[in-house]
PDB file of N, CA, C and O in Angstrom, chain B, residues numbered from 101:
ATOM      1  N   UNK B 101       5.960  22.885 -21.910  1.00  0.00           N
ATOM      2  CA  UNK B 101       5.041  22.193 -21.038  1.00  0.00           C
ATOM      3  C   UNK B 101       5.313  22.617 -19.594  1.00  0.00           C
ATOM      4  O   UNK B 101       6.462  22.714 -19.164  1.00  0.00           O
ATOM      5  N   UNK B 102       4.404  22.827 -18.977  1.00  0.00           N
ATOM      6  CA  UNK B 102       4.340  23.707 -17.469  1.00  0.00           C
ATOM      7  C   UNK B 102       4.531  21.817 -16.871  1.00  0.00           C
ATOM      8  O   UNK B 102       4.194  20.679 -17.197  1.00  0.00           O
ATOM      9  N   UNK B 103       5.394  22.648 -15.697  1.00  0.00           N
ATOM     10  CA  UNK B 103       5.592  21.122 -14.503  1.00  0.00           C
ATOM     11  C   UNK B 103       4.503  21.267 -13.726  1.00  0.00           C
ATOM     12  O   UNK B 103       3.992  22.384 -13.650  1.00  0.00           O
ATOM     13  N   UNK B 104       4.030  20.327 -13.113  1.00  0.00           N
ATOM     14  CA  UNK B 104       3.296  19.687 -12.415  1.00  0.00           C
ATOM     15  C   UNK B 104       3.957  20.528 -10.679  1.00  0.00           C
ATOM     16  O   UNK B 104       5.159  20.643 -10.439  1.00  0.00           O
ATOM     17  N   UNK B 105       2.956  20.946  -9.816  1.00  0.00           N
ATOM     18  CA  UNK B 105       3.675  21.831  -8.687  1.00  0.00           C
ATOM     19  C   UNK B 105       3.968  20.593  -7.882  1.00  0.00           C
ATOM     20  O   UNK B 105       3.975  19.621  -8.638  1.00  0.00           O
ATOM     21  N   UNK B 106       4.131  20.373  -7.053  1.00  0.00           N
ATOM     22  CA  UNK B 106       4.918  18.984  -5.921  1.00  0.00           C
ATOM     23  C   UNK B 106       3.782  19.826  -5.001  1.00  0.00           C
ATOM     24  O   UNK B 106       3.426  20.930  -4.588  1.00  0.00           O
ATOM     25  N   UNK B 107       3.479  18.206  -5.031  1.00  0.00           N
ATOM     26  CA  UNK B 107       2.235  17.781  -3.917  1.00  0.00           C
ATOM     27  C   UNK B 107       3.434  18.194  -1.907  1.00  0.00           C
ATOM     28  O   UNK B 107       4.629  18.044  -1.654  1.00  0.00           O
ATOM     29  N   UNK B 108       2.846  18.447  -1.475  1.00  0.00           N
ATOM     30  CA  UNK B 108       3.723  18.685   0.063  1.00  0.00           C
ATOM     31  C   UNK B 108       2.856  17.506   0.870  1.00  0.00           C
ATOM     32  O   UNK B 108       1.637  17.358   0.781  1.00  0.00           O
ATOM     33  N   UNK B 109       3.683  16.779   1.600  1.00  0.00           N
ATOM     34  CA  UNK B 109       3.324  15.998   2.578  1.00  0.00           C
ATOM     35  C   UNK B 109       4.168  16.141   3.757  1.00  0.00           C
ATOM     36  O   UNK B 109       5.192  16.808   3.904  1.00  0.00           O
ATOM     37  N   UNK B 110       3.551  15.396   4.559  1.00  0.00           N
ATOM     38  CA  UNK B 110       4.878  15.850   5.872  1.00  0.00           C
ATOM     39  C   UNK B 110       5.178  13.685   6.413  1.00  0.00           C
ATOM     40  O   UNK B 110       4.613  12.768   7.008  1.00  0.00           O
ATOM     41  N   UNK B 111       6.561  14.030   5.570  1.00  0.00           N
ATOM     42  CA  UNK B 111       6.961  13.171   5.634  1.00  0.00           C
ATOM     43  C   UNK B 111       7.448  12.741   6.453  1.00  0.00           C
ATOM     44  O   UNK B 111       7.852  11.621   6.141  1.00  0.00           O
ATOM     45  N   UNK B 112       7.833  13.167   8.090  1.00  0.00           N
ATOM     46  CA  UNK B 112       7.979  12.608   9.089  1.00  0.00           C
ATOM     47  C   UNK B 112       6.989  11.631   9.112  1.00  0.00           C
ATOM     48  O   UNK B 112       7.206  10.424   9.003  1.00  0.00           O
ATOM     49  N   UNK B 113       5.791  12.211   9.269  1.00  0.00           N
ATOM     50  CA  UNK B 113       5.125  11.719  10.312  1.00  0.00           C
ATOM     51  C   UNK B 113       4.626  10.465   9.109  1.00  0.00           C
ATOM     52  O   UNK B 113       4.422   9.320   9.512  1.00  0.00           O
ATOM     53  N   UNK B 114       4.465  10.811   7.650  1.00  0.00           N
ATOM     54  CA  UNK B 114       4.213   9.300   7.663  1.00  0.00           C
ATOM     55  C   UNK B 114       5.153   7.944   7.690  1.00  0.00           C
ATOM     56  O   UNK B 114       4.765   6.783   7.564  1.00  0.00           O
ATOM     57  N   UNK B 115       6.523   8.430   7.895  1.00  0.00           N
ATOM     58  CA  UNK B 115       7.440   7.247   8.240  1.00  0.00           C
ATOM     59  C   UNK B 115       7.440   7.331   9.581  1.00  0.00           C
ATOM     60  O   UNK B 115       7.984   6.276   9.905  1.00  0.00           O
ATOM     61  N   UNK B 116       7.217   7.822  10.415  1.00  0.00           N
ATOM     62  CA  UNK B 116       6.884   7.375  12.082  1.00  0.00           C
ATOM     63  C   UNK B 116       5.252   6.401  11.935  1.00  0.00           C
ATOM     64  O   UNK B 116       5.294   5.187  12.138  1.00  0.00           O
ATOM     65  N   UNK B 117       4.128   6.973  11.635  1.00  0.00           N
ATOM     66  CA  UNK B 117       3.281   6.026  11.893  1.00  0.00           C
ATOM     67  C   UNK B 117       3.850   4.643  11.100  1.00  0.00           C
ATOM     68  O   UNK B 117       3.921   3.714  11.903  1.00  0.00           O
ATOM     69  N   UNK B 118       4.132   4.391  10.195  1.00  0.00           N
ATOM     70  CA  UNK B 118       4.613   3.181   9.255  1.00  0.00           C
ATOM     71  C   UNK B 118       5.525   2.453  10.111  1.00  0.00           C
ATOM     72  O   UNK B 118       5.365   1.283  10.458  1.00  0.00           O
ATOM     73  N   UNK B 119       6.594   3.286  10.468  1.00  0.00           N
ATOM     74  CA  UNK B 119       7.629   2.126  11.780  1.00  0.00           C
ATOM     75  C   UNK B 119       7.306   2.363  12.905  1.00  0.00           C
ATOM     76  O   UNK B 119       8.274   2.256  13.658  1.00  0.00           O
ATOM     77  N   UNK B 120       6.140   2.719  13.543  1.00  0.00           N
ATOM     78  CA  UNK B 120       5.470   2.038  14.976  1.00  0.00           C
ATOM     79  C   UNK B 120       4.027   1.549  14.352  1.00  0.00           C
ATOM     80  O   UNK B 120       3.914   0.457  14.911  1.00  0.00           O
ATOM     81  N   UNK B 121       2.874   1.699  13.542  1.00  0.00           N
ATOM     82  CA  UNK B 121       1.903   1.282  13.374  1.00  0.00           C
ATOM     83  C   UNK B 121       1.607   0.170  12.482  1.00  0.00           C
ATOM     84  O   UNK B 121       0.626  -0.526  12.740  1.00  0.00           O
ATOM     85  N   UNK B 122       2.709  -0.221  10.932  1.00  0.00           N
ATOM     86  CA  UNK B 122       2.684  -0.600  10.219  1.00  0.00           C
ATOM     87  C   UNK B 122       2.021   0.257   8.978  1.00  0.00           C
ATOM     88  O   UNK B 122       2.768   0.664   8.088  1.00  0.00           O
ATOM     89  N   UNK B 123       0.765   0.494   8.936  1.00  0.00           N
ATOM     90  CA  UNK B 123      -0.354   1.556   7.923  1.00  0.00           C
ATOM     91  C   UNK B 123      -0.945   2.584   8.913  1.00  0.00           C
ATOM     92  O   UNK B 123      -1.153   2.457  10.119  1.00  0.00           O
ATOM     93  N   UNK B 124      -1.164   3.650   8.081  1.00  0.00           N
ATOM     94  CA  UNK B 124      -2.025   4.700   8.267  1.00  0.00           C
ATOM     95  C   UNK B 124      -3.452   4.279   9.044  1.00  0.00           C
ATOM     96  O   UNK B 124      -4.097   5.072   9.731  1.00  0.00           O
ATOM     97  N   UNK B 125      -3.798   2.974   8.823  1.00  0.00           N
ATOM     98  CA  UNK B 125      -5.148   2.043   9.247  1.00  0.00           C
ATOM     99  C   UNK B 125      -4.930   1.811  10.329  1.00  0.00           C
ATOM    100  O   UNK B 125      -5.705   2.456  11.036  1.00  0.00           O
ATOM    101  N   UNK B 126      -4.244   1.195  10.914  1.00  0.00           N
ATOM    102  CA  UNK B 126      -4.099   0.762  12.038  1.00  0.00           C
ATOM    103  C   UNK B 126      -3.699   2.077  13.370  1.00  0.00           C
ATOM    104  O   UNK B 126      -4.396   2.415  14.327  1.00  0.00           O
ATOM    105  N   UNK B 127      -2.392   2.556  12.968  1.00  0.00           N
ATOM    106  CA  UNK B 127      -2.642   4.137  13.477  1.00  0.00           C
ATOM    107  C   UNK B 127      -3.667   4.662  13.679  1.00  0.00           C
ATOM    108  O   UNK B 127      -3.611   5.588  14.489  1.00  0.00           O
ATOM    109  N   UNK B 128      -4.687   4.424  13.226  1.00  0.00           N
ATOM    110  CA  UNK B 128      -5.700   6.025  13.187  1.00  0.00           C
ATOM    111  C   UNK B 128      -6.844   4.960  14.295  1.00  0.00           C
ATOM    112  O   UNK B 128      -7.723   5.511  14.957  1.00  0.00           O
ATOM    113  N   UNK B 129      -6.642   3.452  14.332  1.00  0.00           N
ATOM    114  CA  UNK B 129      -7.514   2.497  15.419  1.00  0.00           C
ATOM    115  C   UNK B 129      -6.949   2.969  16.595  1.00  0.00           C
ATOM    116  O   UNK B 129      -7.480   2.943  17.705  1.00  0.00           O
ATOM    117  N   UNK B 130      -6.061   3.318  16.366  1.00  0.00           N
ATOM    118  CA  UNK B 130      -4.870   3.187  17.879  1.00  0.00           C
ATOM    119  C   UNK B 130      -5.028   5.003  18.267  1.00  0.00           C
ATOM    120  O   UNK B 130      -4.919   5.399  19.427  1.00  0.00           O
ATOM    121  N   UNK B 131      -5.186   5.570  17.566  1.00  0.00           N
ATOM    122  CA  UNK B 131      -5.349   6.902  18.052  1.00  0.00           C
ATOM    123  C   UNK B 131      -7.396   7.029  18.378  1.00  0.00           C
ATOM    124  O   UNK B 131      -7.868   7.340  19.472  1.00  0.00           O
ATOM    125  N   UNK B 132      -7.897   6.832  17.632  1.00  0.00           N
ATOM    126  CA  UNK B 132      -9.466   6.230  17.896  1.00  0.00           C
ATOM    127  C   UNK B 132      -9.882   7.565  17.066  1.00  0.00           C
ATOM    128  O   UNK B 132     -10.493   8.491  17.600  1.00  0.00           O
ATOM    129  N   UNK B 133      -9.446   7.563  15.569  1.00  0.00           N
ATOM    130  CA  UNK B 133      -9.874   9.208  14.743  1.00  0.00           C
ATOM    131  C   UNK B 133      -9.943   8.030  13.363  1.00  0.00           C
ATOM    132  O   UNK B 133      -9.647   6.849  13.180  1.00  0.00           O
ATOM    133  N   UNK B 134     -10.682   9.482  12.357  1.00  0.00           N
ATOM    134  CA  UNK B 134     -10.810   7.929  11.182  1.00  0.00           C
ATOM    135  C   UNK B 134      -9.536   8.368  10.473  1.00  0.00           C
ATOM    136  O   UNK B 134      -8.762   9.306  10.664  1.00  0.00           O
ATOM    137  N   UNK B 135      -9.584   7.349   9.566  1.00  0.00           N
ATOM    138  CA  UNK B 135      -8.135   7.197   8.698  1.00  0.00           C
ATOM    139  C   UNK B 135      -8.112   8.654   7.291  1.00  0.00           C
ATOM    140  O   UNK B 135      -7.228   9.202   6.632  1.00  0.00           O
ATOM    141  N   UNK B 136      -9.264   8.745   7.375  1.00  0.00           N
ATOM    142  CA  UNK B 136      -9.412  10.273   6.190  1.00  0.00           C
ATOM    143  C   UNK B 136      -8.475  11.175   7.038  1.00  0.00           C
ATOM    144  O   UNK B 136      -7.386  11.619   6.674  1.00  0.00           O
ATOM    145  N   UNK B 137      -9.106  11.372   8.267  1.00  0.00           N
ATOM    146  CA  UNK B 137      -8.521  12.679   8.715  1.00  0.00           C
ATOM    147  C   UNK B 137      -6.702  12.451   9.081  1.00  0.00           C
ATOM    148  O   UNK B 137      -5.761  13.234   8.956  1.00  0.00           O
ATOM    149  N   UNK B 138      -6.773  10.890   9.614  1.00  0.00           N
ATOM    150  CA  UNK B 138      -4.965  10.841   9.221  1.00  0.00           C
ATOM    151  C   UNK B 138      -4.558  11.223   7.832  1.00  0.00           C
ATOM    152  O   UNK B 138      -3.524  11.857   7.621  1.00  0.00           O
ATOM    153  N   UNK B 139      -5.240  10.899   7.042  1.00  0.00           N
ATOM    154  CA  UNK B 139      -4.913  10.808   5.552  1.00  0.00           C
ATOM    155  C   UNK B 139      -4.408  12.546   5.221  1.00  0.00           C
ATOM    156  O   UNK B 139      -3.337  12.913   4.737  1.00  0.00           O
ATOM    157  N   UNK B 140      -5.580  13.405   5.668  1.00  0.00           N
ATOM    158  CA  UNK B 140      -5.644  14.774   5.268  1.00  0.00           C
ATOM    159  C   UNK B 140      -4.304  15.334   5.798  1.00  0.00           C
ATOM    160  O   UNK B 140      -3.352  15.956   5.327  1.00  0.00           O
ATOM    161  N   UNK B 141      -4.631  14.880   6.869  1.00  0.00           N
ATOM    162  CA  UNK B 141      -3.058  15.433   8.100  1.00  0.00           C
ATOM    163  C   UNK B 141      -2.052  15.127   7.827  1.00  0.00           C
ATOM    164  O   UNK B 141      -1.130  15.827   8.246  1.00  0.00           O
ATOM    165  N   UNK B 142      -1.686  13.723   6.847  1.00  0.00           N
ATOM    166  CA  UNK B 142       0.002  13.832   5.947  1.00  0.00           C
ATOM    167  C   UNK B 142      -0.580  14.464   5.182  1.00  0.00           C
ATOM    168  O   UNK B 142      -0.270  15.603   5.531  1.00  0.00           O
ATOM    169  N   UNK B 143      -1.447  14.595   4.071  1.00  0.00           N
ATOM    170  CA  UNK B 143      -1.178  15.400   3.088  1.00  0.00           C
ATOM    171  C   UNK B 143      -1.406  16.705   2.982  1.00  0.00           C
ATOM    172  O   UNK B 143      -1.599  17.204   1.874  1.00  0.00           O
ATOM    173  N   UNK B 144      -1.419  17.538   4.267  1.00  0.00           N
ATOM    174  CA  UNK B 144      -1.164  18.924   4.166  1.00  0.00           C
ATOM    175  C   UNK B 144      -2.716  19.698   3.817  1.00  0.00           C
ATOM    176  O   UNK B 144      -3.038  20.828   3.448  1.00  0.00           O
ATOM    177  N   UNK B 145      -3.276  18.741   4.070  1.00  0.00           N
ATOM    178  CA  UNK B 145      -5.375  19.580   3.934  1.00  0.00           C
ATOM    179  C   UNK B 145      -5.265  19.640   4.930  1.00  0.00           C
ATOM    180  O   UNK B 145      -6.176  20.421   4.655  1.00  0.00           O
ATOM    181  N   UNK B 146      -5.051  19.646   6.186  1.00  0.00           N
ATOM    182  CA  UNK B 146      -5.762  19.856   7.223  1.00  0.00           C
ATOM    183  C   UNK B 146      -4.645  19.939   8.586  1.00  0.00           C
ATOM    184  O   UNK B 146      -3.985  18.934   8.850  1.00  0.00           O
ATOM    185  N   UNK B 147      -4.511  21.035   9.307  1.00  0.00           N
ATOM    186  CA  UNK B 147      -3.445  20.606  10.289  1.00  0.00           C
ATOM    187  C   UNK B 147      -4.089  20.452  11.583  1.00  0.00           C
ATOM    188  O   UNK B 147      -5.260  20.833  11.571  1.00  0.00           O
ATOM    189  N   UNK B 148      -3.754  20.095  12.475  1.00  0.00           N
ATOM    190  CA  UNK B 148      -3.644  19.255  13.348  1.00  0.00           C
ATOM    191  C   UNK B 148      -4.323  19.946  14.401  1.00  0.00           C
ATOM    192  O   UNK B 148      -3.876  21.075  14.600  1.00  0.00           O
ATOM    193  N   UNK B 149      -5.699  19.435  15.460  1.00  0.00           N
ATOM    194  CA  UNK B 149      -5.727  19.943  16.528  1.00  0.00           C
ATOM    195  C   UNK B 149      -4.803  20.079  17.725  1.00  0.00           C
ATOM    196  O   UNK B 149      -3.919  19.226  17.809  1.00  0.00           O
ATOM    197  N   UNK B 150      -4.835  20.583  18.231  1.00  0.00           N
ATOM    198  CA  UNK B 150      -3.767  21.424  19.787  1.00  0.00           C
ATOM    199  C   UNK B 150      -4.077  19.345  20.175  1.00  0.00           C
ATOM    200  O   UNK B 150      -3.078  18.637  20.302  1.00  0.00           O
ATOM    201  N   UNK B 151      -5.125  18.883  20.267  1.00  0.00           N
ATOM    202  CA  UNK B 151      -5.194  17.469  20.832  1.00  0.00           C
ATOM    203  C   UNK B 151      -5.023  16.514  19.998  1.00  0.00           C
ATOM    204  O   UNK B 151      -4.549  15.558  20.612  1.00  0.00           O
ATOM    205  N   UNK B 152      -5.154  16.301  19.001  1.00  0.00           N
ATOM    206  CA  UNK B 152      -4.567  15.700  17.903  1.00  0.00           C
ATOM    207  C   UNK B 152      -3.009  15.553  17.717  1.00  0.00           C
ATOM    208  O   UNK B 152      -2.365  14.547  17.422  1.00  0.00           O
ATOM    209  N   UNK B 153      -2.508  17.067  18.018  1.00  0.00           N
ATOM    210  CA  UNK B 153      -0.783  16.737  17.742  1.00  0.00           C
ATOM    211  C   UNK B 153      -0.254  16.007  19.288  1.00  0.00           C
ATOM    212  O   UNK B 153       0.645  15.192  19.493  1.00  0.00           O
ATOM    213  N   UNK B 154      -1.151  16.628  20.175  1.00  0.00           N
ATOM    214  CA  UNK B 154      -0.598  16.103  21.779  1.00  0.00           C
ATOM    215  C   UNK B 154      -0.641  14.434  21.442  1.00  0.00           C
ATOM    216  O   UNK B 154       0.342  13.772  21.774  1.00  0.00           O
ATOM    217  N   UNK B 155      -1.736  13.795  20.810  1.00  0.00           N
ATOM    218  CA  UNK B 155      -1.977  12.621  20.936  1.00  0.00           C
ATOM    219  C   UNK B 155      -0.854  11.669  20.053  1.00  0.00           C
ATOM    220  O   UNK B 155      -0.286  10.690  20.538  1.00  0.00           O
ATOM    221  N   UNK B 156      -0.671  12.131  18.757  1.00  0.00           N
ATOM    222  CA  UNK B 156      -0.120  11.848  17.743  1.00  0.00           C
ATOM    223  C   UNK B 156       1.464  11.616  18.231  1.00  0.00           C
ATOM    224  O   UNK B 156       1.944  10.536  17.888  1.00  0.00           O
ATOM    225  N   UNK B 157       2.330  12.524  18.998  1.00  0.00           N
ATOM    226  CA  UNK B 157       3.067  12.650  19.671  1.00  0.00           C
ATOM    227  C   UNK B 157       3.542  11.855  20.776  1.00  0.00           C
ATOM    228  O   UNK B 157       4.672  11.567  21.168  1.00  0.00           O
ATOM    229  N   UNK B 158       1.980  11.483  21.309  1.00  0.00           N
ATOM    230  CA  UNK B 158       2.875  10.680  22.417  1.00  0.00           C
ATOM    231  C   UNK B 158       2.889   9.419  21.660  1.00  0.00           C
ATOM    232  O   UNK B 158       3.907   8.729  21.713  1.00  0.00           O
ATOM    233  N   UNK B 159       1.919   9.051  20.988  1.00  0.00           N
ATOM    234  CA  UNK B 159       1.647   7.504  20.393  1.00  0.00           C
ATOM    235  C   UNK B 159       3.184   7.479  19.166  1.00  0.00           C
ATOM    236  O   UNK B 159       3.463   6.338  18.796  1.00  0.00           O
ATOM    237  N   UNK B 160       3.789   8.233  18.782  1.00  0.00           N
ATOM    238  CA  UNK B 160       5.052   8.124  17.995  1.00  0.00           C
ATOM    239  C   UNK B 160       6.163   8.599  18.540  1.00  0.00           C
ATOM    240  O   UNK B 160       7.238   8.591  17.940  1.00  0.00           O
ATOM    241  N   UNK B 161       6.021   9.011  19.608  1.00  0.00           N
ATOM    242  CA  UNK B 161       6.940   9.099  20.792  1.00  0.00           C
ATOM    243  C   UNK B 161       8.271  10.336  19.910  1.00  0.00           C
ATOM    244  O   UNK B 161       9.494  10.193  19.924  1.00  0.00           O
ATOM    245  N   UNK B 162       7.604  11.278  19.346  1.00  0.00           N
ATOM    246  CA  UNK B 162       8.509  12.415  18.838  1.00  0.00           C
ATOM    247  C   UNK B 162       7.382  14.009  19.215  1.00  0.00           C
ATOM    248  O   UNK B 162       6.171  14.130  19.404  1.00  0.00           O
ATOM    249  N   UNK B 163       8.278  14.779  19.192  1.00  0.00           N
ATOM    250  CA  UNK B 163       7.438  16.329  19.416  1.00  0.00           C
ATOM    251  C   UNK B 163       6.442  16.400  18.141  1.00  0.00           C
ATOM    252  O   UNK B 163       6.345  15.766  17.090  1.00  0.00           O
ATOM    253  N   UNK B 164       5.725  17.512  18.761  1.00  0.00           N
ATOM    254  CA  UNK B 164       4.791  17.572  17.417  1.00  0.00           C
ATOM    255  C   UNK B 164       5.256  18.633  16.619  1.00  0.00           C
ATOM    256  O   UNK B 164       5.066  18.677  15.403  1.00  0.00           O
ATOM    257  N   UNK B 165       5.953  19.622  17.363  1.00  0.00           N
ATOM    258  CA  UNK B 165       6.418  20.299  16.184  1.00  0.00           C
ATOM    259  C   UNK B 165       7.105  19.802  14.857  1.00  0.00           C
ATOM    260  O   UNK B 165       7.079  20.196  13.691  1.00  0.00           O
ATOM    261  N   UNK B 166       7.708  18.810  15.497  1.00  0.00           N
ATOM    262  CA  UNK B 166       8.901  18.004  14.204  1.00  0.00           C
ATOM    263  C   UNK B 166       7.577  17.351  13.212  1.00  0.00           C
ATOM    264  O   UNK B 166       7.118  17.530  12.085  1.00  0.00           O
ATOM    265  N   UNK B 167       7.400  16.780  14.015  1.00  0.00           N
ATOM    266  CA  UNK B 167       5.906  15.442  13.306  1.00  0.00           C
ATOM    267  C   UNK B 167       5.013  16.418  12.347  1.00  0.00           C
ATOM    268  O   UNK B 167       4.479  15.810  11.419  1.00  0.00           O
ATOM    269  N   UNK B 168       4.750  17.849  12.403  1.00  0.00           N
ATOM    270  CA  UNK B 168       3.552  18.569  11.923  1.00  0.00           C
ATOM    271  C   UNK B 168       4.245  19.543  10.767  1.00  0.00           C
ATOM    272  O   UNK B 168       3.658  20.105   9.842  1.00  0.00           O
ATOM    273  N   UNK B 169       5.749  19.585  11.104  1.00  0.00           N
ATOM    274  CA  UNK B 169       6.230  20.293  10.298  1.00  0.00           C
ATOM    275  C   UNK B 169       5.854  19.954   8.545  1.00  0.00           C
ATOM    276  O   UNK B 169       5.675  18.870   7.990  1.00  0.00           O
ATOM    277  N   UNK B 170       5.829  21.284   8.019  1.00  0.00           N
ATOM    278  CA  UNK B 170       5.294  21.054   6.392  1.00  0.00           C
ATOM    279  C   UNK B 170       7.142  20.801   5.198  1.00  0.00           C
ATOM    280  O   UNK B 170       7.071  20.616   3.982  1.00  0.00           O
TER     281      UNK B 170
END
């Protein structure tokens, strides 16, 4: 039986929004983007605009390189 490949998320950043925002929901009010595109952005569909990581960054108060890393 073939394994299943491991899904990649970038797990910084969803334990930074969780211990400053509480949910992904509330984060994505506070950044003013919808919650899909937070959604896509931990799970590795979609990376991050040049203004998106600037924003994301200051509101979790870490670099974005760390935060965006895969």
């Amino acid at each position: 039986m073939k394994k299943k490949p491991t899904k990649q998320i970038r797990k910084l950043l969803r334990l930074k929004i969780v211990e400053h925002f509480d949910n992904q929901g509330r984060f994505a009010l506070a950044a003013e983007i919808d919650e899909a595109i937070v959604s896509k952005l931990i799970n590795c569909y979609r990376d991050p605009t040049a203004d998106q990581s600037k924003l994301f960054s200051k509101l979790l108060n870490t670099p974005a390189d760390i935060l965006f890393a895969k």
